[in-house]
C-alpha positions in Angstrom: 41.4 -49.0 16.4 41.9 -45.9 18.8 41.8 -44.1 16.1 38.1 -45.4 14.8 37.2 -45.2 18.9 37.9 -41.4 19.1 36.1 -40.7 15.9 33.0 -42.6 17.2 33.2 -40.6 20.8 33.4 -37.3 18.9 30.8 -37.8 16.9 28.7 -39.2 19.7 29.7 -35.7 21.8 28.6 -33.5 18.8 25.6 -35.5 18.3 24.3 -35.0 22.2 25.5 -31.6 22.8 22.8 -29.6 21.6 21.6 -26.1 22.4 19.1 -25.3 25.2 19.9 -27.7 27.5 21.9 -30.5 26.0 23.7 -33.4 28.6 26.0 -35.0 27.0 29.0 -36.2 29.5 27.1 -37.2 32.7 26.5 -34.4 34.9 27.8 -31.5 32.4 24.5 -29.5 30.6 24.5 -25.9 29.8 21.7 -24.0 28.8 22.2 -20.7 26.5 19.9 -19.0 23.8 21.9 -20.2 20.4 21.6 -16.6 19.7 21.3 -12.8 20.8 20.5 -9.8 19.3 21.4 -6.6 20.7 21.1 -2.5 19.8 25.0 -1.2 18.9 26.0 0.8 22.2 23.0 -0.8 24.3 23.9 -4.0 27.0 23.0 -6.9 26.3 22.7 -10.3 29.0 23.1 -13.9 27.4 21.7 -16.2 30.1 22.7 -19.6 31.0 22.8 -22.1 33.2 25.2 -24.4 34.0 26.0 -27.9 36.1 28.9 -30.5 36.3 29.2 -33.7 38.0 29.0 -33.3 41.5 31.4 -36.3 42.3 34.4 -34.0 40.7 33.6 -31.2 42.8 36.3 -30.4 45.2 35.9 -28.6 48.2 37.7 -25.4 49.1 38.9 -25.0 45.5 37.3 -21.8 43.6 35.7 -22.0 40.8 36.6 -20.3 37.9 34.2 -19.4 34.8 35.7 -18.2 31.4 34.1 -17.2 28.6 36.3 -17.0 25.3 35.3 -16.4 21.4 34.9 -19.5 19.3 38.0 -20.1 17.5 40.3 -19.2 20.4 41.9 -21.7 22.5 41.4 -22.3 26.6 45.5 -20.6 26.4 44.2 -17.5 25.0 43.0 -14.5 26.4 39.0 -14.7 27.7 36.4 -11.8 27.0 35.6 -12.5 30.7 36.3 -14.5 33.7 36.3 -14.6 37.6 39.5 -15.9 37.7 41.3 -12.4 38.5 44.4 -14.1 36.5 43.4 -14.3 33.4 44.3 -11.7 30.6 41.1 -10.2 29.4 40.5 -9.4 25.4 41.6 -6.1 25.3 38.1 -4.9 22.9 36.1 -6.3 25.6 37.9 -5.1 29.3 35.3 -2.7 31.3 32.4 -3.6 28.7 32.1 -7.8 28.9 31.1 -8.8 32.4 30.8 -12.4 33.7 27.5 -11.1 35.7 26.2 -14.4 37.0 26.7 -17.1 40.3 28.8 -19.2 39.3 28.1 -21.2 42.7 24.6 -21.3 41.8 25.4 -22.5 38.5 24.5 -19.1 36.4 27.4 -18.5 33.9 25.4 -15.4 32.4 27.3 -13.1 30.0 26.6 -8.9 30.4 27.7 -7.2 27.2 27.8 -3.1 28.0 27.7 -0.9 25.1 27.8 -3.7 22.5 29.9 -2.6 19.6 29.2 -4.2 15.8 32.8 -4.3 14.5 34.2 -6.6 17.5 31.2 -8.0 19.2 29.1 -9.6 17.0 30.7 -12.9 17.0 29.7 -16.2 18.6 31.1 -17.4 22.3 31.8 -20.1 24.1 31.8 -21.3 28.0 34.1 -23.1 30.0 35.1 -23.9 33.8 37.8 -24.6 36.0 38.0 -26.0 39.5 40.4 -27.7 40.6 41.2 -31.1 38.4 38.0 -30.2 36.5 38.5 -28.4 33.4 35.9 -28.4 30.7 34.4 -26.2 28.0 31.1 -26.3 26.7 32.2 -25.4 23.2 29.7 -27.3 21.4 27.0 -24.6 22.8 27.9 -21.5 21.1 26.2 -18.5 21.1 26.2 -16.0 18.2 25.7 -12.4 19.3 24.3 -10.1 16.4 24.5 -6.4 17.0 22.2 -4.3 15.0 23.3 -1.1 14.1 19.9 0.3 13.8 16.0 -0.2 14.6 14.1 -2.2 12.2 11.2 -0.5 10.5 8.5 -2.6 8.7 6.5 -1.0 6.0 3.7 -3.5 4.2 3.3 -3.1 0.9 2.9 0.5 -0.9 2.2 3.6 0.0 -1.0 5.6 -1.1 -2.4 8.9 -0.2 -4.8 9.1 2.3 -4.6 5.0 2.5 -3.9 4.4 6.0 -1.7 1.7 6.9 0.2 -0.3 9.9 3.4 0.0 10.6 6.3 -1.2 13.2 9.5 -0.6 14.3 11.7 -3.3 16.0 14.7 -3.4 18.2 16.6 -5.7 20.4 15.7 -5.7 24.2 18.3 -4.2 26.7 19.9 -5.6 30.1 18.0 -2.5 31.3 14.5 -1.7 31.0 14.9 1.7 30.3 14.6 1.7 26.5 12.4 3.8 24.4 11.3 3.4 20.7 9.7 6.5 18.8 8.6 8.2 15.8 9.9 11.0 14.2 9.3 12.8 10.7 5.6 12.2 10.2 2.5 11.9 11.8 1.3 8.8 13.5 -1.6 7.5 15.9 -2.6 4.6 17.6 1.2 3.7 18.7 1.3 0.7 20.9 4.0 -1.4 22.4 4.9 -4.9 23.0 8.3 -6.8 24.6 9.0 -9.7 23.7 11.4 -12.2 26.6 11.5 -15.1 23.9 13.2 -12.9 21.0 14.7 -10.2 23.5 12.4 -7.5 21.3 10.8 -4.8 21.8 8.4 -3.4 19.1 6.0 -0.5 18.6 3.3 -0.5 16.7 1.4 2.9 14.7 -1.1 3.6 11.9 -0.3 5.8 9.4 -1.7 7.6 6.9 0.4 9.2 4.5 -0.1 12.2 2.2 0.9 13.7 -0.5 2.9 16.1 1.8 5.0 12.6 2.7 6.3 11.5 -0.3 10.1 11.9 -0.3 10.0 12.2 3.7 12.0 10.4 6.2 10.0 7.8 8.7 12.4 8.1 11.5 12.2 5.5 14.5 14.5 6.1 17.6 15.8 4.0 19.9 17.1 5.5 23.3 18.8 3.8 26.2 19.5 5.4 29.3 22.9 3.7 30.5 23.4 6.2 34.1 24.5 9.4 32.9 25.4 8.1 29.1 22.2 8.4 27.3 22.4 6.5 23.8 20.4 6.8 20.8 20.5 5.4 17.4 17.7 6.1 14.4 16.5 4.4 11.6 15.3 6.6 8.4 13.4 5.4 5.7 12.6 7.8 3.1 8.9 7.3 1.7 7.7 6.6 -1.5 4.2 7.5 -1.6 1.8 7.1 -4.7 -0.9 10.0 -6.2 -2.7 10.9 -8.9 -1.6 14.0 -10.6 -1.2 17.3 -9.0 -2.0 20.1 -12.2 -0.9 23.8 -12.0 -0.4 26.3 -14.8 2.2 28.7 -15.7 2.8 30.8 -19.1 4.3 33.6 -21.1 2.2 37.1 -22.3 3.7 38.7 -25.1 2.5 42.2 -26.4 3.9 44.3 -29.2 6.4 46.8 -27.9 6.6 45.3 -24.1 8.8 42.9 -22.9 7.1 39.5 -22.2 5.5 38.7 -19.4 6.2 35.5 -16.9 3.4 34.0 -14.6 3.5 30.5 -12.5 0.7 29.1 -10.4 -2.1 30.8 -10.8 -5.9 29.2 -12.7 -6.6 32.6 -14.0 -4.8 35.6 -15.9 -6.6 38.4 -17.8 -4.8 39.5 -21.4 -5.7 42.4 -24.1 -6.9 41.9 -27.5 -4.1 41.9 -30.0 -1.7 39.7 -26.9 0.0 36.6 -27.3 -0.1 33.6 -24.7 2.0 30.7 -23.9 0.6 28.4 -21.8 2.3 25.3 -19.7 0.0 22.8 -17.9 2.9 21.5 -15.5 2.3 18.2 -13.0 3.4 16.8 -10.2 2.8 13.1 -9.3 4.1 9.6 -8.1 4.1 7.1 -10.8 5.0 9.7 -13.1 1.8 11.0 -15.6 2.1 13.1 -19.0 -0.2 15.8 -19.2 -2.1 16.9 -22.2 -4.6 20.1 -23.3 -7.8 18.8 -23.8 -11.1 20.2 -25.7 -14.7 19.6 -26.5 -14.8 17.1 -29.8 -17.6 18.5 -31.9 -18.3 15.1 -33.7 -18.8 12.8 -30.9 -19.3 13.5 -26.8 -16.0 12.6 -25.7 -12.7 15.0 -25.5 -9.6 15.0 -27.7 -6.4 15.4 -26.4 -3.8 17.8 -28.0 -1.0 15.5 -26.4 0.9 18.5 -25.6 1.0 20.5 -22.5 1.9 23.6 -24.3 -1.3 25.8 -25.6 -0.1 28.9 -27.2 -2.6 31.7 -28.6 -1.5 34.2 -30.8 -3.4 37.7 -31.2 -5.9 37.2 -28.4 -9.6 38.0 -29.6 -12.6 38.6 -27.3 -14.0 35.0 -28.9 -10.3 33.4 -27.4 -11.9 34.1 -23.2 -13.0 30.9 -21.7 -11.8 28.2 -19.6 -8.6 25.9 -21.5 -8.9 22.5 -19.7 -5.7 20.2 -19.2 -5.5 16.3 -18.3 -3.2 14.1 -16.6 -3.8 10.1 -15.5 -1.6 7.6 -13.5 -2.1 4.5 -11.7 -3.9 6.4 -8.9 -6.2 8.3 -11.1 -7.1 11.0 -13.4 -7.1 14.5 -12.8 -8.4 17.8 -14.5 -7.6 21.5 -13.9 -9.1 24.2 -15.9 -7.2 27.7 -16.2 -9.3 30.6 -17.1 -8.3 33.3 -19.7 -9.6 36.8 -18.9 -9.7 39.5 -22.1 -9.8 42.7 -21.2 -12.7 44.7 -22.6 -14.4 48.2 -22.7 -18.1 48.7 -21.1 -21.0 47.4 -23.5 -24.5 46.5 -23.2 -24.8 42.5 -22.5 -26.5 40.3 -24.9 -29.4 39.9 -22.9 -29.8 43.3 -23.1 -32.0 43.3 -19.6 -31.7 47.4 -19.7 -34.9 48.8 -19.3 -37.2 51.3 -17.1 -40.8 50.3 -15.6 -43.4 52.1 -13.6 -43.2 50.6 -10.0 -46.7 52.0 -7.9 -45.8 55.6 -7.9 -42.6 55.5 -8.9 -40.0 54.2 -11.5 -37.8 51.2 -11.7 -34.6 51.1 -14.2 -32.4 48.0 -14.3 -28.9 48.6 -16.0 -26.7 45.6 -17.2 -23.2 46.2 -18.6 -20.3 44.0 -19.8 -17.0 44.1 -19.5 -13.8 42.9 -18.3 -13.2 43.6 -15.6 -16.6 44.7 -14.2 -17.8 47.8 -14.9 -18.2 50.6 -11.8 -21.9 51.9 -12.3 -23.5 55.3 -11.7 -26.5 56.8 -12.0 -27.2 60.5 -13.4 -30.8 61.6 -13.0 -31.8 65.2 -14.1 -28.3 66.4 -12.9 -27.9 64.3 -9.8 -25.5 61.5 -9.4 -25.5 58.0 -7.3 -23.2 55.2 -7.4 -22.7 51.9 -5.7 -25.0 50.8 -3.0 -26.4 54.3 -2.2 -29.6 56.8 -1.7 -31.1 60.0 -0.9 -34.6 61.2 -0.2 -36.1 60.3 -4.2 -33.4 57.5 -4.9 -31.9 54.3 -3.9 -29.6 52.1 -6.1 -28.3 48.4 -5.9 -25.5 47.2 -7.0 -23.8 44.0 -7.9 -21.7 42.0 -10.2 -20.3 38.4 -11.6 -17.0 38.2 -13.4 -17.8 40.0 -16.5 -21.5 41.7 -16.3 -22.5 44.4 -13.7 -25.5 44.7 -13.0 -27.2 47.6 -10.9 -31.1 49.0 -10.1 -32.7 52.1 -9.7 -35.4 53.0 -7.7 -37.2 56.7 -8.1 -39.9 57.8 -5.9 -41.4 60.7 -4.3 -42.8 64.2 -6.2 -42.1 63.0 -10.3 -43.6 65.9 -12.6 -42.5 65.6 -16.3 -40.2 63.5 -17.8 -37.3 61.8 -16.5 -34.1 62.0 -17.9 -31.5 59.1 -16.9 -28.5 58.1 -17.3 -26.5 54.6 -16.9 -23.1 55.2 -17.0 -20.6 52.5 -17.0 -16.7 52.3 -16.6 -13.7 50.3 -16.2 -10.4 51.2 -17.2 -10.8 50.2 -21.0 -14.0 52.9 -21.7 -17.2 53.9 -20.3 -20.8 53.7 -22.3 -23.3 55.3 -21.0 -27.2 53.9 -21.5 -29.7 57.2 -21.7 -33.5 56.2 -20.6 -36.2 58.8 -21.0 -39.7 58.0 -18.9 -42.8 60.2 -18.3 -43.6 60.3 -14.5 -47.2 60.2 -14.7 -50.4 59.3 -16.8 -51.9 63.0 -16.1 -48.6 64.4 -18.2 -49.0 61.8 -21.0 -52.6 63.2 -21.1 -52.0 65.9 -21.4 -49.6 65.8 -24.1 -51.6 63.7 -26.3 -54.5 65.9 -26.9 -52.1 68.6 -26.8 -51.1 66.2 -30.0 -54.6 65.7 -30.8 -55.6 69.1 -31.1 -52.9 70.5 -33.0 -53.7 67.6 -35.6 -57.2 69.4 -36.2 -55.8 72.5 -36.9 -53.3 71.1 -39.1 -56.1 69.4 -40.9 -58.5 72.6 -41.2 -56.0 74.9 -42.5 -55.5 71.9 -45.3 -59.0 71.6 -45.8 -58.8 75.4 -46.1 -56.2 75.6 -48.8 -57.9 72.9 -50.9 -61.1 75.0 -50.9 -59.2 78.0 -51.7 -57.4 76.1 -54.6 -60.3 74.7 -56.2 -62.2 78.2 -56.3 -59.0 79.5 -58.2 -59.1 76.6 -60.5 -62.1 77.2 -61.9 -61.7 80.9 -62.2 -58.9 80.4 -64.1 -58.3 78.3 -67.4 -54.5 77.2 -66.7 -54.5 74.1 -64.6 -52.4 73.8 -61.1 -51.7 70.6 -59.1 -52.0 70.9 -55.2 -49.4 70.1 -52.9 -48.3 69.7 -49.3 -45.3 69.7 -47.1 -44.2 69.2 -43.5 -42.0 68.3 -41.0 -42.5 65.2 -38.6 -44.1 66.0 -35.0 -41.5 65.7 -32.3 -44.0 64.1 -29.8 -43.5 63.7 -26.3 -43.8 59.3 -26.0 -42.3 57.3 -22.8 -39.6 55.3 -23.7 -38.5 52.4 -21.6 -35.5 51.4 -23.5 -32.2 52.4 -23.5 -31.1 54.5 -26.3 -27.1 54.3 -26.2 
């Protein structure tokens, strides 16, 4: 029957002490947080409130508050106490701190530079005064010591996606606690502290790169304990997503050299007769498998060579173009194009737009060459030579040029008598070509020289007329029969030209 009346006590004590505030035997409550959190090597105070039966108190007689793991008995040793005779733990002497009034019924706990391997356990409170002795060891409370600050990420990461982020940590006894970022860029950072959950958490947008990926986040906790500064960090290294990053690297090979390395460049120039290896490389987060891609000639799409190795053996003038490569991923598709230079002597371009033109009282010439690379253009005009962007008192030429075709413009002016005899000359270190242009300077001169023409036609004619008369009187004179016949040379005339002869 005793036995059955203790059981029903006990479970009637288990079932009214309850945390927060629980009154179970008449006159004893306690009020404690069931648990705290706390930053390893910060302080940490664990609040409560206390009261017993005022009919038991006896005056004169101390009062003595104990705090003690759970698990340990009242005989052990205490973490901390008043009571100047008790043995203290020996992990927590100088750090745990019975901080509260006990006389005004505050039993609060101070924990200095809490400490993971021996203070994250759960305690327990208990008085003594005089015939009163009683512990509240049905209100525990569970320390938990976090090593680090808590950084929250949501979701993934992707370039140039901006984002919201936090870091966490407990609260301190002190106020004097700081939470930063470290390792990348952040803005917007804002802070909140929380007395419910004993937090403190900042808050940042941020918008990560492709420069990110594989960074550390860092956020940093610092408490200022007097002269003991502590800090702890947390590090998280990023996993950011991107499409595909292309680049290019290859191999020249010509006969009787060594070969020839190159990385990271969109653009090389080779000779006829070389040999290229070329390597479409890629960086990206998922992973992506890059491919050479080229025109298809029966529909409008592309074909993929699903290879990222191009190789061209004995480069021809017909091989120089752009060679475009491919790669795709979860976060898009991208396309680089890497242009092959061949390296070729001065010739006239296709459009052939070489050509001389009277310009009021004057000449224009306009000289277009190709080659690779550009040609360097001069001009030679009855003996005299300009280049470049130049002039004197009779000339002035222009000059410009694109990748492969160079293009430059003569102007002639001033006292022009006769012809003109000029010269486009263009070079580059394969060869030079040079385009000759012959033009009359005025329509007086071309006058003249026509009926210089016409006039030495008539003779021509009369001493044939001349002959034939001759002739025929000799036929008839004689019997024997003769056939008449004629022979001559073309007439080198004097004609304006105004195109090139090469």
């Amino acid at each position: 029957m005793s036995y059955l009346l203790g059981a029903f006590i006990f479970g009637l004590l288990s079932t009214c002490l309850q945390w927060e505030g629980a009154q179970c035997l008449p006159g004893y409550n306690l009020t404690v947080p069931p648990e705290v959190r706390v930053q390893e090597g910060f302080c940490v105070v664990i609040p409560c409130k206390f009261t017993y039966p005022a009919s038991t108190d006896t005056s004169g007689v101390e009062l003595h508050g104990y705090w003690y793991t759970v698990g340990s008995s009242t005989s052990d040793y205490a973490v901390a106490s008043n009571d100047r005779r008790k043995y203290i733990e020996y992990f927590a002497r100088t750090r745990f701190l019975l901080s509260g009034d006990l006389e005004q019924g505050d039993c609060s706990l101070t924990i200095n530079d809490a400490r993971k391997s021996s203070d994250e356990r759960a305690y327990y409170f208990r008085i003594e005064k005089g015939t009163i002795r009683f512990s509240y060891s049905d209100l525990p409370t569970l320390v938990k010591v976090a090593e680090k600050p808590e950084i929250q990420i949501p979701g993934k990461l992707r370039a140039g996606h901006p984002v919201n982020i936090s870091c966490t940590t407990p609260g301190s006894c002190s106020s004097q606690v700081g939470l930063t970022w470290g390792g990348v860029s952040v803005a917007n950072t804002s802070r909140t502290t929380s007395e419910q959950t004993n937090e403190i958490k900042v808050y940042s947008t941020f918008i990560p790169s492709i420069a990110d990926h594989g960074q550390n986040l860092i956020c940093n906790a610092s408490y200022n304990q007097g002269t003991h500064p502590v800090q702890t960090e947390e590090r998280i290294q990023l996993d950011v997503s991107y499409p595909p990053m292309l680049w290019f690297s290859g191999i020249i090979e010509r006969p009787g050299e060594s070969q020839r390395n190159f990385t990271e460049v969109s653009h090389i120039e080779v000779q006829e007769g070389d040999s290229i290896t070329l390597f479409c490389r890629i960086k990206s987060n998922p992973s992506a498998n890059a491919a050479w891609v080229t025109k298809s000639k029966k529909t409008t799409g592309w074909q993929s060579s699903r290879t990222n190795i191009l190789t061209i053996s004995n480069v021809k003038l017909a091989d120089k173009k752009g060679y475009k490569c491919r790669a795709s991923n979860t976060e898009g598709e991208t396309d680089a194009t890497f242009q092959l230079y061949v390296a070729y002597s001065p010739r006239p371009c296709e459009q052939n737009n070489s050509r001389c033109w009277r310009d009021g009282n004057g000449f224009q010439c306009n000289c277009s060459i190709c080659s690779y690379p550009a040609s360097r253009i001069q001009w030679q005009v009855n003996g005299k030579n300009l280049e470049g962007n130049d002039s004197n008192e009779t000339m002035k030429a222009t000059f410009w040029n694109k990748t492969e075709e160079a293009i430059s413009t003569l102007y002639l002016t001033g006292d022009l008598d006769g012809e003109q005899h000029i010269v486009c000359l263009g070079t580059n270190p394969s060869g030079q070509i040079p385009l000759k242009f012959f033009v009359a300077s005025s329509g007086d001169s071309l006058k003249r020289n026509l009926i210089s023409g016409v006039l030495g036609a008539l003779v021509m004619l009369a001493v044939v007329i001349l002959i034939v008369i001759i002739v025929v009187l000799i036929s008839r004179r004689s019997s024997a029969k003769f056939s008449p016949s004629t022979s001559g040379k073309p007439l080198d005339m004097n004609i304006s030209l105004s195109h090139p002869v090469v």
